[in-house]
C-alpha positions in Angstrom: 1.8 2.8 11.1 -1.6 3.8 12.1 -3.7 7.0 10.8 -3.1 9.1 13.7 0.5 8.7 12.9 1.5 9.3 9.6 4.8 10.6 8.5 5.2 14.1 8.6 6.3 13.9 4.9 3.3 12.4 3.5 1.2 13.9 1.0 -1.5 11.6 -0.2 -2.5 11.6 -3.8 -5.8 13.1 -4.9 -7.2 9.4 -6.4 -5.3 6.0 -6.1 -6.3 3.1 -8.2 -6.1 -0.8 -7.8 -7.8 -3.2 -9.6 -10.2 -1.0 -11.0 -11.2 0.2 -7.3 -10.3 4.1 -7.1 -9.8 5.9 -3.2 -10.6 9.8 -4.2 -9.1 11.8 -1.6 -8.1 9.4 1.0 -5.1 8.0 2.9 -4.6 4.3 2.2 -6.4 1.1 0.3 -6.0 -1.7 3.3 -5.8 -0.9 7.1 -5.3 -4.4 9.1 -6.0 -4.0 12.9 -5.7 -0.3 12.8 -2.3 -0.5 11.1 -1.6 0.4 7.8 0.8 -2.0 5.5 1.1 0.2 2.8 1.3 4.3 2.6 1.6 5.9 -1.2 2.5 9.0 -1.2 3.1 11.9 -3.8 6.7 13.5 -4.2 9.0 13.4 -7.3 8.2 9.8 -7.8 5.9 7.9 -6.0 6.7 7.3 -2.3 6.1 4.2 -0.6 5.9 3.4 3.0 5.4 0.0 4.3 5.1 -2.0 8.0 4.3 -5.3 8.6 3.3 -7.8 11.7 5.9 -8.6 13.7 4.1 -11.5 15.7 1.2 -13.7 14.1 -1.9 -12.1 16.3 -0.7 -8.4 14.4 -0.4 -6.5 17.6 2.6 -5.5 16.6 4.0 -4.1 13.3 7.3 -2.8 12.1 8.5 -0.3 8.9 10.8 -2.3 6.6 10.3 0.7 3.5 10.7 4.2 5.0 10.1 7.1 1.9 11.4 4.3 -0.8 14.2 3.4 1.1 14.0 -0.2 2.4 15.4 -1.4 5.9 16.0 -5.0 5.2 18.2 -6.5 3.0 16.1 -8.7 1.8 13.9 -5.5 0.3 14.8 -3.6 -2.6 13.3 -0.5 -3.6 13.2 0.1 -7.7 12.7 3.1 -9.5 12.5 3.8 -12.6 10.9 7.1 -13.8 7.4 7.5 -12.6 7.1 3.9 -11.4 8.1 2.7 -7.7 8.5 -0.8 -7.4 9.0 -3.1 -3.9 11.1 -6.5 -4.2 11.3 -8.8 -1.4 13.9 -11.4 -3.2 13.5 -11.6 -6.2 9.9 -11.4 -6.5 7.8 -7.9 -7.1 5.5 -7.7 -4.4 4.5 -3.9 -4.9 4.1 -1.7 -8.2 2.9 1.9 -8.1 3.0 4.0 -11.3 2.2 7.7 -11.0 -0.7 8.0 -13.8 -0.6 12.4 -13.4 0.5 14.8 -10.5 -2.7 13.7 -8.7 -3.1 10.0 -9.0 -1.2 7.0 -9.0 -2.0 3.1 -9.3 -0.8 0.1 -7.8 -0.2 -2.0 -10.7 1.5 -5.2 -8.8 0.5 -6.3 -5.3 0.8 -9.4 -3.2 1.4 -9.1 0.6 0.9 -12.9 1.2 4.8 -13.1 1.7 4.2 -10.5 4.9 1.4 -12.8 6.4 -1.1 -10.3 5.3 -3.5 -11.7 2.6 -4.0 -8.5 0.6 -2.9 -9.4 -3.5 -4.1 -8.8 -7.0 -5.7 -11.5 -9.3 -7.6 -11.0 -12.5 -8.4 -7.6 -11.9 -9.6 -7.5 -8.4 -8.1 -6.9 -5.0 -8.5 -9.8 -2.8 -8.3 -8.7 0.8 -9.1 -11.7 3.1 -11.8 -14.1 1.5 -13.1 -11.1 -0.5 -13.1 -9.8 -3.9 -13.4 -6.3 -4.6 -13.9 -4.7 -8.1 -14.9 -1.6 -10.0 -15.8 0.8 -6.3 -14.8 4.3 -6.2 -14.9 5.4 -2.4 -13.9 8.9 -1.5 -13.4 11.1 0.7 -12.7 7.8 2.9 -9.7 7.9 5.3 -9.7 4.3 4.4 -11.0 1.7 1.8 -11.0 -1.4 3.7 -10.6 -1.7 7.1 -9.9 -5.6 8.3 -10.0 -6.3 12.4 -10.4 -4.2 15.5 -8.1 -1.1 15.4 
């Protein structure tokens, strides 16, 4: 999905944390070639939206989690209590815990499965070749933005 089409649904929450990164009122950590692989948003848990390339240049993406419910088989959607969890397999590939009403962080993330090199490792969010750490960005639509859009 891209920014100028969100779900209708979507409410975005106030901060969201990864890594010890924080977006303060924005929409979504990683945007790759103007599309967006992951969307949190705020409801009675945490609600997850995710898309992913569907040809290796990313031109084209596709949904495979739609408001926590997944449209693969191989995806399963977990939930228990405040925390949202993505499987593809048997492996977790997203974790988002709601911390208050307002803000929610990503505890577990590794994309590399989806062909998009977005993951967690020892407390930073790697996106691409780069390692980022203890930022606080707000009021940006987007934290990182990787390729032409």
């Amino acid at each position: 999905m891209k920014l100028d089409s969100l779900p209708t649904e979507f409410t975005p929450y106030k901060q969201l944390e990864i890594a010890t990164n924080k977006l303060v009122d924005g929409v979504a950590l990683v945007s790759v070639n103007g599309f967006i692989p992951v969307l949190i948003g705020r409801g009675e848990t945490p609600e997850i939206w995710m898309t992913i390339p569907a040809d290796p240049q990313g031109k084209d993406w596709r949904p495979i989690v739609r408001k926590n419910a997944s449209l693969l088989d191989v995806i399963t959607v977990i939930a228990q209590g405040k925390v949202i969890g993505v499987a593809l397999a048997d492996e977790i590939v997203l974790e988002v815990k709601e911390i208050t009403r307002e803000s929610a962080e990503i505890t577990k993330c590794n994309l590399r499965p989806f062909g998009i090199n977005v993951f967690l490792e020892d407390d930073c969010l790697k996106v691409m070749t780069n390692r980022y750490s203890g930022n606080t960005i707000t009021e940006a639509k987007i934290f990182i933005d990787v390729g032409k859009g």
